[in-house]
N, C-alpha and C positions, 0 to 999 in steps of 0.2 A: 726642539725635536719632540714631538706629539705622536703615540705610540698608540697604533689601536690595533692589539690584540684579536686574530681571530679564531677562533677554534670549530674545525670539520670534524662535523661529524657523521661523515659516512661512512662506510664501511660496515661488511656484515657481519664479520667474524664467524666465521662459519666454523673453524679450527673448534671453536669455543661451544659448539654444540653438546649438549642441549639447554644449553643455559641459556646462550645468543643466540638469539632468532629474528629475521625479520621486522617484527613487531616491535622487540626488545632486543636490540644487538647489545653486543659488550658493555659499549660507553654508556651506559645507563645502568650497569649491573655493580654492587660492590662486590668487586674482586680481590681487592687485595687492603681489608680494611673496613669502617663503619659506612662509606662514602663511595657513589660510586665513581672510578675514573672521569667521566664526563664532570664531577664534580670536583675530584680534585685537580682538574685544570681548568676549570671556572674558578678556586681559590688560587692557585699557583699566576695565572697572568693576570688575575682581574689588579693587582698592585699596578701592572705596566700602560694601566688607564688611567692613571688616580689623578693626571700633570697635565687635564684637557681631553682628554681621548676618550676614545668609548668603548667596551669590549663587543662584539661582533661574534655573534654563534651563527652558522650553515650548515643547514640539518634538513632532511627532508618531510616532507609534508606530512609525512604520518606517524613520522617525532614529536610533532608539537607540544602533546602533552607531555611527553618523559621531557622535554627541554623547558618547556615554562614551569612545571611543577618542580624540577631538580635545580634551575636558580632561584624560584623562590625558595625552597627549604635551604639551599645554600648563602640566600641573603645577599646576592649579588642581582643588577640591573643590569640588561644586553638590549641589544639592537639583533633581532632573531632575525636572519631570514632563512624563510623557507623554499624550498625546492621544490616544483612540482613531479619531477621525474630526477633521479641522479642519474647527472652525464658525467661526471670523474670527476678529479680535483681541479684540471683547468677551467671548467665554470665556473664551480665553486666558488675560485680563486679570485675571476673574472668579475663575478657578479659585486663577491666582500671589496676587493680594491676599489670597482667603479664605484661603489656606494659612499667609501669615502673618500674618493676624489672631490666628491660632488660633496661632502661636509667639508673638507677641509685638501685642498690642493697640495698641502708640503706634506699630509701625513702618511707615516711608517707604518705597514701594517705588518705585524707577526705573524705569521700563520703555522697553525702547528693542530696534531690532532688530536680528540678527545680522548683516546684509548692509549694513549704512555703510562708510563710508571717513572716517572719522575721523584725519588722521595725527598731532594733536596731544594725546595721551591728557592729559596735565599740565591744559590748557585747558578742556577737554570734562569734566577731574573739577572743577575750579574753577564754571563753570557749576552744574554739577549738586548742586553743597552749595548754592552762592547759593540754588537753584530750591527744593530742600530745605527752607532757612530758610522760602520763603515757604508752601509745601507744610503744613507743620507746623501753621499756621491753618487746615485744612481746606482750601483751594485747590488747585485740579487745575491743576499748571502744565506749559507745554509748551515746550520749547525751538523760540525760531524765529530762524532764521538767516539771515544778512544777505546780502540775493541779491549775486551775484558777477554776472551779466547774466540777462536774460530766458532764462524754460526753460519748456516744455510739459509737462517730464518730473515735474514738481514740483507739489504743490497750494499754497497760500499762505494764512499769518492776516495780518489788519489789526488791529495792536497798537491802544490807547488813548494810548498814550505810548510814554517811552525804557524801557529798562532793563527792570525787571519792572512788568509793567499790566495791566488787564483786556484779554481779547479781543473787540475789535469783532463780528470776522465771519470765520467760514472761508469760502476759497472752492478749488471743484476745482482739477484742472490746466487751464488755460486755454491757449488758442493762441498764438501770437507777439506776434500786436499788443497781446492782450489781458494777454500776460506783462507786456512794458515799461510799460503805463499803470500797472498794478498797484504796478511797483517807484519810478515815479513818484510814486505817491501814499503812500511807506512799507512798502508789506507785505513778509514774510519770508515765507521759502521756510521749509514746513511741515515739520520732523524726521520728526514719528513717537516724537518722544520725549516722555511725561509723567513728571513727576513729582509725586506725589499719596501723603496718609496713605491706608495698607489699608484703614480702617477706612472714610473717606471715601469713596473710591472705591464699596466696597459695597454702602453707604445711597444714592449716586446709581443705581448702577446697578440697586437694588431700587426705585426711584423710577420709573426711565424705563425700562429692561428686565427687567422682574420676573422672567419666564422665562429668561431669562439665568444674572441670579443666580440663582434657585432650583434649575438642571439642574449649575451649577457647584459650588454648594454641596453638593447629594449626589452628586455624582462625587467632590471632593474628600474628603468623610464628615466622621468623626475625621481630623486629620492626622498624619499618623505623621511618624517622622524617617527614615524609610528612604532612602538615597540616590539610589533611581528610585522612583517612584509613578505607576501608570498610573491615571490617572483613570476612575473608572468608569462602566459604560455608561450613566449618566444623563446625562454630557456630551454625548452624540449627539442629546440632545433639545432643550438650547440650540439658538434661532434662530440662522441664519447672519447677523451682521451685525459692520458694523467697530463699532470702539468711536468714531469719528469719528460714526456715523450714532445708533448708540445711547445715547451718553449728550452729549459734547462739542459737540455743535450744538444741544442742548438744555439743557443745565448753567447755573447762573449761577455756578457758581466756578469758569469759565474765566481762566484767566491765562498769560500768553508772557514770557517772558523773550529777551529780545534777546541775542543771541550773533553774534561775528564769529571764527571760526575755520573753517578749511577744513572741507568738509564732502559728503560726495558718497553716492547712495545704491546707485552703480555696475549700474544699472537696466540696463545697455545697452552694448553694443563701444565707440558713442562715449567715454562714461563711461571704460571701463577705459583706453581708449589715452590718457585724458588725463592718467591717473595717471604715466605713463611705467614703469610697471612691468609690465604687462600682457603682456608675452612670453614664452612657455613653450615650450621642448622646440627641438628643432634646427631650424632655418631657415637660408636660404640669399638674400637679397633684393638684384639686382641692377638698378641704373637705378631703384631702387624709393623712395617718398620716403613718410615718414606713414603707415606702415601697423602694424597690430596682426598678428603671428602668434603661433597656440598649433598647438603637433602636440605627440598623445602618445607615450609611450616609444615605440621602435622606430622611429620616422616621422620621413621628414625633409622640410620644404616648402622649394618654390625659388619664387621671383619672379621674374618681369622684367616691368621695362617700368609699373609698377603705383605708383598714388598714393592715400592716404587709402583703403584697403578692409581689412578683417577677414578672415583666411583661418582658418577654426576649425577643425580637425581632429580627429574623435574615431575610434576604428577601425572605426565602422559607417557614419560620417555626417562630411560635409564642407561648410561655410557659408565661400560667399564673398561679402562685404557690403560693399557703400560705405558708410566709415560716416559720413556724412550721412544714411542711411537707417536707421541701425541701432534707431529707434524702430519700425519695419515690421517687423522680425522676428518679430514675432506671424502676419502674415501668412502668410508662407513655412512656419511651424510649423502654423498651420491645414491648409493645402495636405496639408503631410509626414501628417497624422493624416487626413485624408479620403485620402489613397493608400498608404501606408506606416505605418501605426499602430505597429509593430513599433519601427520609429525612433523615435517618440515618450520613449521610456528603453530604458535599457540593459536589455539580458538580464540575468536573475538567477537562475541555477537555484534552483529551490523547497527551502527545507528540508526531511530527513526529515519526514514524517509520524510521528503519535504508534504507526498500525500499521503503518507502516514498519519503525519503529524497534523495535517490538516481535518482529516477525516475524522480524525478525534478531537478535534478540537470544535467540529459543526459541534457531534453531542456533546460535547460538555456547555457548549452556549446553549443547544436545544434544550436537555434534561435537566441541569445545573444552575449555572448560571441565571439566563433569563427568569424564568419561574421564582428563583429563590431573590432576585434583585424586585421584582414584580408583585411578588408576595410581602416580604421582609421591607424593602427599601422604597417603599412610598408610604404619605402618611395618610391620614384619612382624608385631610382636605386637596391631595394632589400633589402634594409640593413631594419634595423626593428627598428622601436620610442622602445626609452628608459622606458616611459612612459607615460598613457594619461591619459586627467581629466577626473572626476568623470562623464563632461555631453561630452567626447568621443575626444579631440581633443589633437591631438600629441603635446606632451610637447620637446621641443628645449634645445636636452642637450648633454653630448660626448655620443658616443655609445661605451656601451664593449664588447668585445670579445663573453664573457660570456653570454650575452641576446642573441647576434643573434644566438650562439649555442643551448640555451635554447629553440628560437622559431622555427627557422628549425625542431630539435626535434619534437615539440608540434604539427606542423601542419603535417610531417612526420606521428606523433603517431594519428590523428584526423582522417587518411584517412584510417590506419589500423583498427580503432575503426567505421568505414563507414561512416564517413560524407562525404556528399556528393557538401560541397562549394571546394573552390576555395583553397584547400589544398595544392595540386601536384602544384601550380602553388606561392603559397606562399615559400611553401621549395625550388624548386628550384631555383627560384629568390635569394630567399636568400644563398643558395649554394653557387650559382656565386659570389654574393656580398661579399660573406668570403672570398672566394680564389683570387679572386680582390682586395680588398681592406683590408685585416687582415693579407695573410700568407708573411711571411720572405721569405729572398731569398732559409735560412737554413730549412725550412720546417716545423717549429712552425709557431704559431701564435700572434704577438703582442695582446698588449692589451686592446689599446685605441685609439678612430678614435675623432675626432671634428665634432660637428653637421653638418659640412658639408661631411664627409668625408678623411681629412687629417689626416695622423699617428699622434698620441699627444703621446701616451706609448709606445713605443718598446718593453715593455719586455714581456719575454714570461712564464705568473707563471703556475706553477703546473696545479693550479685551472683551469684554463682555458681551457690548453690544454687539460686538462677529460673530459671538456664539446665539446671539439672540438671531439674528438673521439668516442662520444657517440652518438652528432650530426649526424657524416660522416656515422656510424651504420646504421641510422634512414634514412640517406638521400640515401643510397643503392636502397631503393622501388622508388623513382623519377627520379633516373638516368640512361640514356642509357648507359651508361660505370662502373657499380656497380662498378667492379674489382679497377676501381681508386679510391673511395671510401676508400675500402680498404687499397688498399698498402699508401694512404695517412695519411691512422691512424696508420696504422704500422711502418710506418714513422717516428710521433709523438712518437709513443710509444717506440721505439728504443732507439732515440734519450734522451726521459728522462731516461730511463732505464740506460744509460750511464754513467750520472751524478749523481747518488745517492749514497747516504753515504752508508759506510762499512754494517751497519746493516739492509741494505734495503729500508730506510726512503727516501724521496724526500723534499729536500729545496724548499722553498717556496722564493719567489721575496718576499722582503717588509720587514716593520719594525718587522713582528713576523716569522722568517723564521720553525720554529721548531713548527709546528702545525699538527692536526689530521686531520685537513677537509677536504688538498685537497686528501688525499690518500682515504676516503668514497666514491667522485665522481669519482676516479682513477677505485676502484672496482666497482663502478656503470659500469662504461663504458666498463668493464672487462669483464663483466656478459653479457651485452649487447651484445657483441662480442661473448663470447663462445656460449651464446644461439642460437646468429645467424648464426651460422656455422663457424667464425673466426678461424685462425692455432692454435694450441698449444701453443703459446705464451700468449695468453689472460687467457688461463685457468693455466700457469704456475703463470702466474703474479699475479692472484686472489688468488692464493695456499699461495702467498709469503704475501701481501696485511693484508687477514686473521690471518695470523701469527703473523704478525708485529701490528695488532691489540691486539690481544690476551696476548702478551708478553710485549708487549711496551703502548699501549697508554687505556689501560683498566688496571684500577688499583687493583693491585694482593689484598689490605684488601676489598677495600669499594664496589670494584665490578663495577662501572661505568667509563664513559671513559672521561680523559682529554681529554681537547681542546689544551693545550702549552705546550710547553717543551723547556728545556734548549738546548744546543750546544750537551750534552750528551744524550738526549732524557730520561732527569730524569725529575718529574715534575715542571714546574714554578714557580717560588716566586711568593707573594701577591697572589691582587685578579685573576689573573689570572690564576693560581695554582691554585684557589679556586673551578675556573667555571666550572658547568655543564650546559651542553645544553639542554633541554629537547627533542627540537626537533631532537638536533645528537643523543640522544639517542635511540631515535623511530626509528630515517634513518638507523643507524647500524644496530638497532634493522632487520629492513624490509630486509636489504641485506643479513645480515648474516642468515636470516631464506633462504633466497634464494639461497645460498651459500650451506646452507646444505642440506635441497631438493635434491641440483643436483648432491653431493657428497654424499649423505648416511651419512651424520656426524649427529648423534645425539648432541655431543658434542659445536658442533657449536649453532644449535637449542637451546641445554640448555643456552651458553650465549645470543642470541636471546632475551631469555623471561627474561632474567638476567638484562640488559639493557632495556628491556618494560618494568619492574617494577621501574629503575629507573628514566625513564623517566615518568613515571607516579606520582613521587613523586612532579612532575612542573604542576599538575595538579591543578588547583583551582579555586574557585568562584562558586557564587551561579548556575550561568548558567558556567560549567566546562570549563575553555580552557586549554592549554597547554603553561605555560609561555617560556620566553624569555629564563631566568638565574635561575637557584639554586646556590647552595654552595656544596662543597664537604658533608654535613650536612643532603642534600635536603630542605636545608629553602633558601624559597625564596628570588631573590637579584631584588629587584624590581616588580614593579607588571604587568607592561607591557606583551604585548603575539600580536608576529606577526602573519600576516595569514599561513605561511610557517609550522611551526610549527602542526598546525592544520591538514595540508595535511597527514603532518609525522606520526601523532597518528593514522590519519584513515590508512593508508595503512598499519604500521607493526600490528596492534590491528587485519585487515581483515587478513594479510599473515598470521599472528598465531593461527587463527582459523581452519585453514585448514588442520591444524594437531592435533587441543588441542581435549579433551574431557570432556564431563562432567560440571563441575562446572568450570575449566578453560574457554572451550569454550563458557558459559555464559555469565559470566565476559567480554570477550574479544568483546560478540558482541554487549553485554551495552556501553563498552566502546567504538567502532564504532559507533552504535547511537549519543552517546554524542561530539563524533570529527565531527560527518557529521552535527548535529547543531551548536556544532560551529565551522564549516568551512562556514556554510548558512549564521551567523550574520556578517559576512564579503566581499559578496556578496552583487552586489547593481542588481536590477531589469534589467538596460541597458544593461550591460554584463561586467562593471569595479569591481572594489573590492577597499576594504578600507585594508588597509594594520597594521598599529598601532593601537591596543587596547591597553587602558589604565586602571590603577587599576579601573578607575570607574565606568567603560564599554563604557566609551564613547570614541571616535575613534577622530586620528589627522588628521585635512583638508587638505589632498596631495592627487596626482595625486597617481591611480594606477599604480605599475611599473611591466613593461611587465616580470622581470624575476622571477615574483609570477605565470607567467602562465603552468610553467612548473612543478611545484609543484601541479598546480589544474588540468593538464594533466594528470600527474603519479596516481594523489589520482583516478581520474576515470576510471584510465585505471586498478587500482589494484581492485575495486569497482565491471568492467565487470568481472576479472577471476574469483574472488571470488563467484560473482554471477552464474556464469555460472558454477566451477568444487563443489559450495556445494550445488547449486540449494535453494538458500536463495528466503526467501515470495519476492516477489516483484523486485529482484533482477536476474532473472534467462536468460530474454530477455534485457536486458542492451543494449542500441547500440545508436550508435549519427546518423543513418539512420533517 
């Protein structure tokens, strides 16, 4: 029996105002203690996962951060999904069970919400394995608990017996008189907690709310192992209804289990002040007996004279409550929303937009960046610094092939995109400085020069030579003799063409010869060429490239693409074998969307979005980036996330808009917003960048390296098309003029 825990968290608590809000509802606030609710049942069930299972949070989309940021301080790992709209608990419910139908077919899920008051976690998991046991038969069991006196606040079942039984009858929350008959004649006060097989639950609910199921089911899709998964927009077409209404009042494998440990679902002031922990922030109560106060930082509340009332204090909004009344609080919140809507939640300045964040990112390439990489980061004889510090000064190190390729490119691409510094005059220096000092006698390119300029590498890898001919491409628009340009990439290109294995593949120089990443910059520069009017060859070569993708280095089950390969081009032992790249996945992703554009291939487009999904799987943290490493699994292999990466998501996230529809294209251009912040928190004012993000957001002290420039080139340059052929807000005039 495999037990995966999942905790809802919806709910608005409005009772709970001003505290709970929209923004910030209850399950995220300490209420009763250092911790908030939502946390203390993130510790309370995350035990009932420890035996294989995985705990499961369902929260809506604009929780994210109170939920990623409250298991990490809590030191517990979930499988989040998110909500695009709440339609009640039988979603919810729909969406957590299908997901782990689809890991695991026998497994149990618990479902229970984030806003109880459980103090006895030991108890409350004892319970819940008993409920389990019976669960395991297909029975939908519900924990119900043994009233402590008459409540209004609560709905109630009528067991058949003791211990675990079938359920008589649910009934709402009832009034006073009509509570005590109730607890007279046996009933429990109703949890909210089931526990039931995944499997089970899904066949009821395609029984008695088909729609349900079916709108959850394709939200959820495939299910991945990503550690946030936003459901997709078919969940908004799920009926709004609880799971009490939609399946449990209907069900015949209702079953309760009787439980007697404290239990509260802290709905309301009364509720908290009974807890005796309910007091927050400075106060001051004289003469005063029975009362709950919260004030926030900076605030201090005084009393006098006052018994039994609630004094709530937030910095926009103040609730002072008898609490005997404190079930009315709906009332008074009705009131505050017909005159003052504003109070209804907290202010939350809006995040950048996606052509916010664009438009500021032209001038910071205009003003910043370029000039200070142009000025600073080339040296006299052309060749280009490795990397410079943070406050702009060239770092003293070997130069590779590959950067000066990279920055040629970059300021080649800056003049195309109309800047107007000193471009034409940064690429052809550096032109010169290639063919000077980088190319062999044979017509490759080594690999490594010494801070002065002396050969240190000879050899001439893959990798390289793509950036050399993607370079030569770019560097066409600066030379009076384009034609040499070319025939010097063709050159290049011949030349490797010659040496490659039976199957198409190209060896790589170095300890990992059997790799996928230099053949992505092969087809970059392939693209480059056919686009730019290049022979036949380029677009032969991209034909073959494609192929050898598709066949060979994108894996025929799981759908994403290795990075290593054996001698046979089968995949790699160990962790290497294991790895996915998030950012390779986006970069194939962006190619091969480009790839099919210009060939009519739908097919190519569908793996495109096939590999954006799985590169999306490396996506995480409260503010999103795009990590380093997953596992063939999608769980993450460290938590690090270069800026490189970042680039990646934004350009294939922009190129696949420009074909998606609908709800796809939504998604795609949320998730362009979310790359263009954070590709910004990597960005420093001067015009340098911090390269290494760490799990904890906080970034390692080194020099920005010049061959991240080339990445933060392409990302604006995909930025202008996109802007310009969909006529995006803000995005439409795009230009480093």
């Amino acid at each position: 029996m495999v037990l995966y825990p999942v905790i809802m968290c919806g709910g608005a608590g409005t009772r709970l105002w001003p505290a709970s809000r929209p923004s910030r509802p209850k399950q995220f606030i300490p209420l009763a203690g250092n911790r908030s609710l939502f946390q203390e049942t993130v510790l309370r069930v995350a035990p009932l996962a420890a035996e294989g299972g995985r705990l499961i949070v369902v929260g809506g989309l604009g929780h994210r951060d109170w939920i990623l940021d409250q298991l990490e301080e809590a030191g517990v790992d979930a499988q989040v999904l998110l909500e695009p709209q709440a339609r009640d608990s039988a979603a919810a419910m729909a969406a957590a069970a299908i997901w782990t139908q689809q890991q695991d077919p026998q497994g149990v899920n618990v479902f229970l919400a984030s806003d109880h008051h459980v103090p006895d976690n030991l108890a409350f998991r004892r319970a819940t394995r008993e409920a389990a046991r019976g669960a395991e038969s297909g029975r939908i069991v519900t924990l119900g608990v043994k009233p402590t006196a008459p409540s209004s606040a609560y709905g109630y079942i009528k067991p058949s017996g003791r211990g675990l039984s079938d359920v008589e009858a649910f009934r709402e929350k009832p009034d006073g008189e009509i509570a005590a008959a109730y607890i007279q004649s046996g009933y429990l006060w109703n949890s909210g907690n089931f526990i039931v097989r995944a499997d089970a639950l899904v066949r009821e609910l395609a029984q008695y709310a088909p729609a349900v199921e079916v709108a959850a089911r394709q939200a959820v899709g495939v299910a991945q192992a990503a550690p946030v998964l936003v459901l997709g927009e078919a969940f908004n077409q799920s009926p709004k209804i609880s799971i009490d209404y939609a399946v449990m009042e209907r069900t015949e494998l209702a079953s309760v289990l009787e439980v007697d440990f404290d239990w509260s679902d802290l709905g309301a002031w009364d509720s908290i002040a009974a807890t005796g922990e309910g007091d927050f922030g400075q106060h001051i109560l004289e003469d005063s007996d029975g009362c709950l106060v919260r004030a926030p930082e900076g605030t201090i509340v005084a009393a006098l004279g006052v018994k039994n009332v609630a004094i709530v204090a937030e910095a926009d909004a103040i609730l002072v409550c008898d609490l005997s009344r404190a079930q009315d609080v709906k009332r008074v919140v009705a009131r505050v929303g017909a005159a003052f809507p504003q109070h209804l939640d907290f202010h939350r300045p809006a995040p950048e937009t996606l052509g916010e964040g664009a438009t500021r990112f032209a001038e910071w390439l205009r003003l910043r960046a370029l000039p200070l990489w142009s000025a600073m980061g080339q040296q006299s004889d052309g060749g280009f610094a490795e990397a410079l510090t943070l406050d702009g000064r060239p770092l003293t190190a070997n130069r590779r092939t590959r950067v000066q390729a990279r920055q040629i490119w970059s300021y080649a691409e800056a003049g195309r995109l109309g800047w107007q510094g000193a471009w034409r005059r940064a690429a052809a220096t550096g032109v010169e400085a290639l063919q000077v000092s980088y190319l062999r006698p044979d017509g490759l390119y080594r690999a490594l020069l010494t801070p002065d300029g002396a050969p240190l590498d000879d050899a001439a890898r893959v990798y390289d030579q793509a950036f050399i001919m993607f370079a030569l491409q770019a560097a066409r628009s600066v030379e009076t003799t384009p034609g040499d340009m070319e025939a010097a990439a063709v050159g290049v290109r011949e030349r490797l063409v010659a040496a490659r294995m039976g199957n198409g593949a190209f060896v790589e120089d170095g300890e990992a010869p059997f790799q996928a990443n230099a053949h992505m910059h092969l087809l970059e520069a392939c693209l480059a060429w056919e686009e730019g009017g290049g022979d036949q060859g380029w677009a032969d070569l991209a034909d073959e490239l494609v192929a050898l993708a598709r066949d060979v280095f994108i894996d025929p089950q799981g759908g994403f693409l290795r990075e290593f390969f054996t001698a046979q081009w089968t995949p790699a032992t160990g962790e290497r074998g294991r790895l996915v790249e998030p950012g390779h996945q986006f970069e194939w992703a962006w190619l091969l969307a480009r790839y099919a554009r210009r060939r009519g291939d739908p097919a190519s487009r569908a793996l495109a979005c096939q590999l954006y999904d799985w590169g999306a799987r490396g996506v995480a943290g409260r503010t999103p980036v795009a990590l380093d490493a997953i596992d063939d699994q999608g769980r993450p292999m460290g938590g690090r996330a270069r800026l490189w990466p970042q680039t990646e998501w934004l350009k294939a996230a922009l190129l696949l808009v420009e074909e998606a529809h609908d709800g796809q294209r939504r998604r795609l251009l949320a998730d362009a917003a979310d790359a263009m912040r954070a590709l910004w928190s990597y960005l420093t004012p001067e015009g340098a960048w911090r390269d290494k993000r760490l799990a904890k957001g906080d970034f390692i002290n080194e020099a920005a390296p010049a061959s991240s420039f080339y990445h933060i080139m392409s990302a604006f340059a995909q930025l202008e098309a996109t802007g310009r052929s969909e006529e995006l807000a803000g995005m439409h005039q795009l230009s480093l003029r």
